[in-house]
N, CA and C atoms as a LAMMPS dump frame, in Angstrom:
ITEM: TIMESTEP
0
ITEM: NUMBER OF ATOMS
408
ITEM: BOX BOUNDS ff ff ff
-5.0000000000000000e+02 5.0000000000000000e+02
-5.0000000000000000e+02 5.0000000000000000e+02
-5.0000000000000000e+02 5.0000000000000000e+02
ITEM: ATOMS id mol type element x y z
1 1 1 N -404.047 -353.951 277.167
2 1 2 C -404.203 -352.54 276.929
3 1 3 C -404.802 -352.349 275.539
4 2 1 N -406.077 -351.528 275.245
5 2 2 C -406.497 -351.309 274.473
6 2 3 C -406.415 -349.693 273.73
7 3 1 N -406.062 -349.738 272.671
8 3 2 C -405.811 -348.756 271.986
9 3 3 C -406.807 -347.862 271.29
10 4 1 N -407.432 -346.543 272.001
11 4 2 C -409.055 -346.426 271.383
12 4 3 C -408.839 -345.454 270.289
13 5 1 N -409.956 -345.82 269.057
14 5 2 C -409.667 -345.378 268.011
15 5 3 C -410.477 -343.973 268.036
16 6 1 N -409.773 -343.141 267.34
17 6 2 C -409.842 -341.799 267.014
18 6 3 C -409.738 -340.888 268.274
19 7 1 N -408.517 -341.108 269.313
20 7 2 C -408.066 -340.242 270.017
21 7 3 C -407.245 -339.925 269.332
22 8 1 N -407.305 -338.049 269.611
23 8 2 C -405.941 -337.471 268.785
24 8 3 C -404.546 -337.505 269.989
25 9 1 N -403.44 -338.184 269.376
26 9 2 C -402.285 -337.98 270.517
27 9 3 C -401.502 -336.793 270.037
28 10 1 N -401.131 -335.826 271.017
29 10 2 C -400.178 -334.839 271.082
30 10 3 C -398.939 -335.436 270.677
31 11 1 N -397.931 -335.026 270.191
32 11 2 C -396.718 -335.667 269.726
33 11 3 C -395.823 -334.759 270.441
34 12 1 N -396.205 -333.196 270.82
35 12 2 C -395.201 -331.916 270.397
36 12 3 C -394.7 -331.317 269.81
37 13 1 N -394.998 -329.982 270.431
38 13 2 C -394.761 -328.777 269.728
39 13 3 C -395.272 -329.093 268.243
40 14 1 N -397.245 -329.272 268.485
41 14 2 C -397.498 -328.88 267.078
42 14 3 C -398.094 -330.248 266.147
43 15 1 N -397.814 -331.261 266.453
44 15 2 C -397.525 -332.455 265.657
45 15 3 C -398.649 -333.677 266.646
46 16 1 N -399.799 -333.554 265.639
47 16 2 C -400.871 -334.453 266.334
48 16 3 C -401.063 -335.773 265.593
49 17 1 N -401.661 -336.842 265.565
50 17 2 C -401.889 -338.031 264.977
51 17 3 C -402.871 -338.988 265.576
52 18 1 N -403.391 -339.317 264.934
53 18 2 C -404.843 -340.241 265.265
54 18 3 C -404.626 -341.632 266.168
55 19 1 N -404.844 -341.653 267.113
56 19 2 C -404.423 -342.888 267.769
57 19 3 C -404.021 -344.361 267.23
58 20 1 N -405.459 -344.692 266.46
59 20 2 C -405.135 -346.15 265.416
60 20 3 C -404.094 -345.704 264.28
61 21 1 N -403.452 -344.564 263.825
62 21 2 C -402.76 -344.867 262.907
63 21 3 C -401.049 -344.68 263.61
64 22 1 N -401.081 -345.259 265.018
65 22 2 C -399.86 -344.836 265.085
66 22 3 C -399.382 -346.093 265.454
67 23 1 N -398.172 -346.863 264.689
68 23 2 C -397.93 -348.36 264.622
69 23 3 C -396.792 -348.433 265.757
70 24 1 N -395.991 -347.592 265.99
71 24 2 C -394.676 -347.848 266.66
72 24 3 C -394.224 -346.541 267.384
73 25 1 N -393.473 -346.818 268.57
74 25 2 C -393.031 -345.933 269.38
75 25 3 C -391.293 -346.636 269.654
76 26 1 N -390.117 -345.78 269.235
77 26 2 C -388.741 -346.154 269.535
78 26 3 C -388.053 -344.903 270.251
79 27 1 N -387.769 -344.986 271.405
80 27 2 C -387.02 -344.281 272.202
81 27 3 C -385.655 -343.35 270.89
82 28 1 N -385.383 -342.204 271.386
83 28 2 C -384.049 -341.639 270.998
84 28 3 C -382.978 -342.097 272.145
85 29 1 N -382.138 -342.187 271.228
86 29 2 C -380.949 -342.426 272.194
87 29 3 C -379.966 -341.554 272.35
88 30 1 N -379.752 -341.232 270.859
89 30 2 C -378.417 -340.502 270.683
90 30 3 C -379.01 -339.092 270.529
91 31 1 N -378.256 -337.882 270.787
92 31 2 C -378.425 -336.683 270.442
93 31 3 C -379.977 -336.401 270.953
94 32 1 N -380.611 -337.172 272.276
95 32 2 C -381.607 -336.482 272.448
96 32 3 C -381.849 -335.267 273.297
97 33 1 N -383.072 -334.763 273.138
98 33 2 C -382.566 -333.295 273.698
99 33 3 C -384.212 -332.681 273.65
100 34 1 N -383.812 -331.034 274.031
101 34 2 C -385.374 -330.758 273.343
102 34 3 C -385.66 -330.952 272.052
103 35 1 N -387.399 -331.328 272.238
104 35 2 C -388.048 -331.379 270.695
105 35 3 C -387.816 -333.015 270.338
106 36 1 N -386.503 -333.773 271.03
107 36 2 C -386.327 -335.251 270.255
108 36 3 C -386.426 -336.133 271.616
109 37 1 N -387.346 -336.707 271.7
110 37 2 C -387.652 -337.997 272.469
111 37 3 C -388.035 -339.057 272.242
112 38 1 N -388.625 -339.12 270.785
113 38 2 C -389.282 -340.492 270.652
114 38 3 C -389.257 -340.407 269.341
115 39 1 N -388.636 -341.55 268.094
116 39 2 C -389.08 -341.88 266.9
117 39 3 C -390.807 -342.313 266.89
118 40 1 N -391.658 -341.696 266.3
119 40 2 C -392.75 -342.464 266.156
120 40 3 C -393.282 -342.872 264.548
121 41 1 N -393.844 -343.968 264.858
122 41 2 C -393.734 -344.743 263.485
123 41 3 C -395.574 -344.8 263.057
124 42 1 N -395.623 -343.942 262.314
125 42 2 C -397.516 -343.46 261.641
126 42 3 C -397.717 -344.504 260.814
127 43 1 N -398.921 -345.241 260.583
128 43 2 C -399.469 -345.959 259.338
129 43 3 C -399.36 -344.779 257.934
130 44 1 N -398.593 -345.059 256.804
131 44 2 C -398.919 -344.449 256.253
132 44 3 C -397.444 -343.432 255.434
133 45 1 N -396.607 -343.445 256.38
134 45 2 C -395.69 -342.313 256.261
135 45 3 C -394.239 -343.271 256.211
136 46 1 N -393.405 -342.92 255.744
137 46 2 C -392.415 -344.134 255.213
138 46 3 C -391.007 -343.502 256.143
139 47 1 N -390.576 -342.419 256.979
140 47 2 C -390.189 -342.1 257.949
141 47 3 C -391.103 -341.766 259.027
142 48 1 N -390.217 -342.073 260.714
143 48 2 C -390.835 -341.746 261.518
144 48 3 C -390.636 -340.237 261.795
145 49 1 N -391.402 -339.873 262.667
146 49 2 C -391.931 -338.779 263.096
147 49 3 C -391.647 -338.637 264.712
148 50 1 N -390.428 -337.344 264.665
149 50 2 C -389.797 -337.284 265.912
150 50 3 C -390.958 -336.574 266.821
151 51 1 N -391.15 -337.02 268.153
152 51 2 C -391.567 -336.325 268.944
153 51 3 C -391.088 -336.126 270.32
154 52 1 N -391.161 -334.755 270.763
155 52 2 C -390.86 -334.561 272.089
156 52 3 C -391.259 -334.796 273.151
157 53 1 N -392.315 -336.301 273.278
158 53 2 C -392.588 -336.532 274.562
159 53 3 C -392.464 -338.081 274.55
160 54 1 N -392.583 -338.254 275.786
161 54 2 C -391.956 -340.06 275.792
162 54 3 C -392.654 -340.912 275.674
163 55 1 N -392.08 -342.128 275.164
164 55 2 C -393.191 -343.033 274.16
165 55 3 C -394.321 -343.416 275.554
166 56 1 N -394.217 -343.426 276.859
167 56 2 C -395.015 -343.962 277.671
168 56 3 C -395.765 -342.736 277.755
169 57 1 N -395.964 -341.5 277.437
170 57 2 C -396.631 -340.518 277.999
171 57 3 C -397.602 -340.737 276.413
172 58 1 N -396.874 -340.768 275.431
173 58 2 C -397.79 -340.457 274.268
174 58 3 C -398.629 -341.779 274.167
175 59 1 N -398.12 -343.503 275.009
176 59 2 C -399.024 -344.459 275.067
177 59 3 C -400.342 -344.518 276.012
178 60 1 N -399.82 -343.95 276.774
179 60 2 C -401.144 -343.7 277.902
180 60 3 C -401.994 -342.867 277.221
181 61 1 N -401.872 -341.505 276.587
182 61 2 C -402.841 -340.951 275.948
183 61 3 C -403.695 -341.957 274.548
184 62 1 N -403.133 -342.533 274.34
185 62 2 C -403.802 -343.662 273.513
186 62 3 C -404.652 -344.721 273.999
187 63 1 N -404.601 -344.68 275.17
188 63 2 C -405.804 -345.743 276.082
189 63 3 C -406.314 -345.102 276.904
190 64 1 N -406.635 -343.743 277.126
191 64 2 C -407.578 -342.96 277.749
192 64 3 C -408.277 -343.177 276.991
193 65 1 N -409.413 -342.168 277.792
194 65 2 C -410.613 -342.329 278.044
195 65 3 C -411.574 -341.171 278.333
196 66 1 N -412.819 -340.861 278.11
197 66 2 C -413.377 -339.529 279.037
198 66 3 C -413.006 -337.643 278.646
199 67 1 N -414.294 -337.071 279.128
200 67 2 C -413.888 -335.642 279.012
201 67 3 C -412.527 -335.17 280.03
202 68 1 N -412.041 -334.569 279.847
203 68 2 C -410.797 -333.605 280.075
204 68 3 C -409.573 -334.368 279.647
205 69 1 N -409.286 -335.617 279.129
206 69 2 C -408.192 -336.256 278.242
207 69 3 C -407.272 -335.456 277.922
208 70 1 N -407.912 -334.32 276.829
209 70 2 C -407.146 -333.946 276.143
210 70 3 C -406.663 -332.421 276.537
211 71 1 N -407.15 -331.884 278.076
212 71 2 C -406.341 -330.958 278.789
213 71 3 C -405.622 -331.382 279.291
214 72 1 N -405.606 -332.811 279.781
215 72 2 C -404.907 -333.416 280.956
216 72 3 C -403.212 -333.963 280.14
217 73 1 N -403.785 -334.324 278.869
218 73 2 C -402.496 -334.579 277.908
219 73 3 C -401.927 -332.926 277.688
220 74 1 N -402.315 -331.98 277.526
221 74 2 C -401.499 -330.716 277.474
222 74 3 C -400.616 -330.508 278.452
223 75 1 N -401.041 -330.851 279.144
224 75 2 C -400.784 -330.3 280.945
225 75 3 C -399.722 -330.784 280.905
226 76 1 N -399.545 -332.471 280.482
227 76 2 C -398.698 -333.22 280.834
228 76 3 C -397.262 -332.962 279.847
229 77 1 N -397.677 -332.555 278.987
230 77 2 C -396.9 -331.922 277.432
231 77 3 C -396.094 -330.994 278.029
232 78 1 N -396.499 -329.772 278.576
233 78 2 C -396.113 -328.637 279.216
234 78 3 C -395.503 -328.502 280.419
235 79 1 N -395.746 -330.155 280.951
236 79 2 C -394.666 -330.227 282.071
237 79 3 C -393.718 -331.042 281.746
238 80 1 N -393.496 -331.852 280.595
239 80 2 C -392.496 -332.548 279.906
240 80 3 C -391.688 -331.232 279.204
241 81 1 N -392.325 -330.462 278.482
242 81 2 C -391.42 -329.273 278.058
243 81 3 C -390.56 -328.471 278.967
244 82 1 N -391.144 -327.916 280.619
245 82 2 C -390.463 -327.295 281.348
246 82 3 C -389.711 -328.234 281.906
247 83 1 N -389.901 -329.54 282.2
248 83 2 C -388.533 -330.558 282.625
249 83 3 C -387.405 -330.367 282.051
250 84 1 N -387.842 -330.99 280.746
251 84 2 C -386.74 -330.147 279.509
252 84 3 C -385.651 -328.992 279.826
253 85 1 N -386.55 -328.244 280.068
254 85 2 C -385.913 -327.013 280.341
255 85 3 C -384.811 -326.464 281.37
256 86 1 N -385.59 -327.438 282.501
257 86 2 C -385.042 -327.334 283.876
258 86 3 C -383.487 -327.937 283.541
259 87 1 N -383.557 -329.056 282.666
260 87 2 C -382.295 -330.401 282.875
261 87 3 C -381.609 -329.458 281.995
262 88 1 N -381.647 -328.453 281.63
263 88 2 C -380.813 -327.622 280.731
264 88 3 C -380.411 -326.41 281.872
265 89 1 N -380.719 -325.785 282.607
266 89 2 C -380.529 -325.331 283.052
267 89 3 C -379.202 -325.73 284.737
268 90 1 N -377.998 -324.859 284.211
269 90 2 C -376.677 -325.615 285.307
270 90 3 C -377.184 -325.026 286.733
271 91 1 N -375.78 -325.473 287.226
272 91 2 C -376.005 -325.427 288.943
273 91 3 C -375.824 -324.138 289.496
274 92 1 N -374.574 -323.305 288.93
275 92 2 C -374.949 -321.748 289.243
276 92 3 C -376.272 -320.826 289.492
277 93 1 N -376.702 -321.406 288.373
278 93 2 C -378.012 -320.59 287.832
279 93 3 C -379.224 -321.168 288.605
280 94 1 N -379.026 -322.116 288.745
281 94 2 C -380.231 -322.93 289.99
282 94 3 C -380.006 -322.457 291.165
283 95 1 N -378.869 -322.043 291.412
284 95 2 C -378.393 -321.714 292.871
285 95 3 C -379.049 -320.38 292.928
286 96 1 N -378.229 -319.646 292.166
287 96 2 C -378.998 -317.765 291.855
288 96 3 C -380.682 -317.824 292.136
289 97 1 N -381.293 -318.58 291.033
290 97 2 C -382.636 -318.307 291.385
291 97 3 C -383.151 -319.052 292.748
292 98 1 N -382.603 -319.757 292.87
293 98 2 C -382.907 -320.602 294.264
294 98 3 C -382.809 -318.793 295.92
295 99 1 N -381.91 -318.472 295.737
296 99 2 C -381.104 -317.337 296.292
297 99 3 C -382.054 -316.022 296.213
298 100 1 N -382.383 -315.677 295.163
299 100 2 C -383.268 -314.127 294.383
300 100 3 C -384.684 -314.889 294.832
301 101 1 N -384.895 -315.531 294.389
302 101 2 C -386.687 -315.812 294.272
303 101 3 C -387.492 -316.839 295.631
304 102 1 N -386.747 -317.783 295.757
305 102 2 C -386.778 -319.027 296.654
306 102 3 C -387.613 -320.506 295.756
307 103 1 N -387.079 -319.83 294.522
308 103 2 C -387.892 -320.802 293.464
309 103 3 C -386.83 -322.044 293.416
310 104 1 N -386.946 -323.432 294.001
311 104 2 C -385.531 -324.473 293.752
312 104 3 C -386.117 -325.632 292.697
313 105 1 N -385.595 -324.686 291.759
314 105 2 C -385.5 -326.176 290.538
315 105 3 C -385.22 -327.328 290.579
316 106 1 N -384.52 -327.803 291.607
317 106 2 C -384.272 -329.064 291.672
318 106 3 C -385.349 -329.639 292.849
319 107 1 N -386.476 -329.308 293.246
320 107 2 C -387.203 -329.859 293.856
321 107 3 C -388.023 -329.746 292.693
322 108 1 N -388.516 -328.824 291.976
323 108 2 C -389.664 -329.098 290.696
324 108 3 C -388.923 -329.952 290.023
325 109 1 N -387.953 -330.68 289.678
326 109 2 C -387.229 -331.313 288.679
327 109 3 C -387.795 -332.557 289.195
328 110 1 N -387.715 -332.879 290.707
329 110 2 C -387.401 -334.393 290.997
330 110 3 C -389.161 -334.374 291.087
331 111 1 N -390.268 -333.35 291.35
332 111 2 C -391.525 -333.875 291.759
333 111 3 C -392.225 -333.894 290.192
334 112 1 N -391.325 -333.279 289.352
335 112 2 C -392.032 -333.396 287.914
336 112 3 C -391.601 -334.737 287.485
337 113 1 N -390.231 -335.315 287.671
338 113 2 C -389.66 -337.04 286.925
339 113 3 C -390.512 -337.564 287.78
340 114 1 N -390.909 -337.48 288.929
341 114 2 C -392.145 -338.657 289.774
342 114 3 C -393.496 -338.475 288.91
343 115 1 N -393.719 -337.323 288.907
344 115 2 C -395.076 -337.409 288.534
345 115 3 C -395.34 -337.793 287.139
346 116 1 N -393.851 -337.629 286.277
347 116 2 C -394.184 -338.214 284.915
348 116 3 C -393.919 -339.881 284.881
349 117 1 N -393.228 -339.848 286.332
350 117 2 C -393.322 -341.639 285.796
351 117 3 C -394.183 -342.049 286.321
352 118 1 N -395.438 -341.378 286.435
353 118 2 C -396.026 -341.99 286.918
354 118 3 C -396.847 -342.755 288.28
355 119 1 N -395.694 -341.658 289.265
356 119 2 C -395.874 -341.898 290.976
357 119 3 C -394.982 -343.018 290.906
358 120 1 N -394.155 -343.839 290.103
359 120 2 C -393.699 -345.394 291.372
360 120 3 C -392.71 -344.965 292.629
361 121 1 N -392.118 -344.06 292.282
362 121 2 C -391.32 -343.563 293.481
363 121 3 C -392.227 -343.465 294.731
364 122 1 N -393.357 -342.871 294.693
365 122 2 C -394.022 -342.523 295.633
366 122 3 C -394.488 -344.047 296.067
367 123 1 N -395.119 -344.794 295.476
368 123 2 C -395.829 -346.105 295.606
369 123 3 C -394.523 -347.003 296.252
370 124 1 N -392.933 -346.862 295.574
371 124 2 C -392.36 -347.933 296.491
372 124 3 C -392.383 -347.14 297.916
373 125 1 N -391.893 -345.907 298.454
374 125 2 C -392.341 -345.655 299.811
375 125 3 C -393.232 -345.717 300.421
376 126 1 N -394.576 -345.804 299.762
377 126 2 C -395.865 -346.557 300.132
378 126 3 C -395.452 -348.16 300.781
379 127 1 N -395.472 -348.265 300.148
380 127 2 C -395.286 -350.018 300.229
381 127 3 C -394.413 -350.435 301.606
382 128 1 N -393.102 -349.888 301.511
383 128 2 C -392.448 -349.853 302.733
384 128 3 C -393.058 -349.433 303.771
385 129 1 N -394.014 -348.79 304.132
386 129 2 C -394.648 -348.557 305.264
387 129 3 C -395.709 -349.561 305.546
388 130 1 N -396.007 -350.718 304.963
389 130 2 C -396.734 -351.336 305.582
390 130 3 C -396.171 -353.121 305.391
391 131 1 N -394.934 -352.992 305.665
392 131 2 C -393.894 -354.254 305.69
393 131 3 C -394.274 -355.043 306.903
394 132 1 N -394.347 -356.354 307.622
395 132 2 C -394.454 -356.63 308.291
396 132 3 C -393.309 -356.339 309.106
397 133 1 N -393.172 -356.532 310.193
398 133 2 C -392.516 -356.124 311.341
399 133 3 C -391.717 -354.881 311.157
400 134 1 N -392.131 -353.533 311.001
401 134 2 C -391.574 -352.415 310.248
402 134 3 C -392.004 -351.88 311.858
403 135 1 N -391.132 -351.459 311.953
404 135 2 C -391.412 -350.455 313.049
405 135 3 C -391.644 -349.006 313.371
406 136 1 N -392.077 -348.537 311.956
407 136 2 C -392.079 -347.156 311.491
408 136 3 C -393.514 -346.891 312.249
């Protein structure tokens, strides 16, 4: 994996940085939440720099490539923020709007964690369908 120089990576809410100067990516563990997902570690700066999106979302934007990159990294920002949001939001209140609107958060919850990881969920049920002697 190659790291291309002078893509700007989104960090969140606000907080951009030049692709080659960014040395290290360390998960939060404790107390994470909105706004805290990832210690990131800048050439240059003698603390890291918290950001709210996950070190695999802010690494992939570092080995893109091509025009629309850097809508496609918003997009992805803005659906890491409303995830956020959702996993904050309890079961009453999912139920209510589920009830009033027919809006069910917990189906945007589970097709937004697939799509931020990336599809493998989708790819291992792929896979199972073409098992030998599968009778599906």
């Amino acid at each position: 994996m190659e790291v291309k120089k002078g893509v700007i990576v989104p960090l969140g809410y606000g907080k951009y940085f030049v692709s080659h100067k960014i040395v290290g990516f360390v998960p939060i563990e404790e107390n994470r939440g909105p706004a805290r997902r990832t210690y990131v570690y800048v050439e240059g700066l003698n603390e890291p720099v918290v950001a709210s999106r996950t070190e695999s979302t802010m690494l992939r934007d570092m080995t893109k490539e091509g025009p629309g990159e850097f809508q496609a990294s918003m997009a992805l920002e803005l659906l890491e923020r409303i995830l956020a949001d959702i996993e904050h939001t309890g079961p009453m209140l999912r139920r209510s709007i589920k009830e009033e609107c027919g809006l069910d958060l917990d189906d945007i919850e589970e097709k937004a964690r697939e799509l931020l990881s990336g599809g493998e969920q989708a790819l291992d049920v792929q896979e199972g369908l073409f098992e030998k002697g599968s009778d599906a």
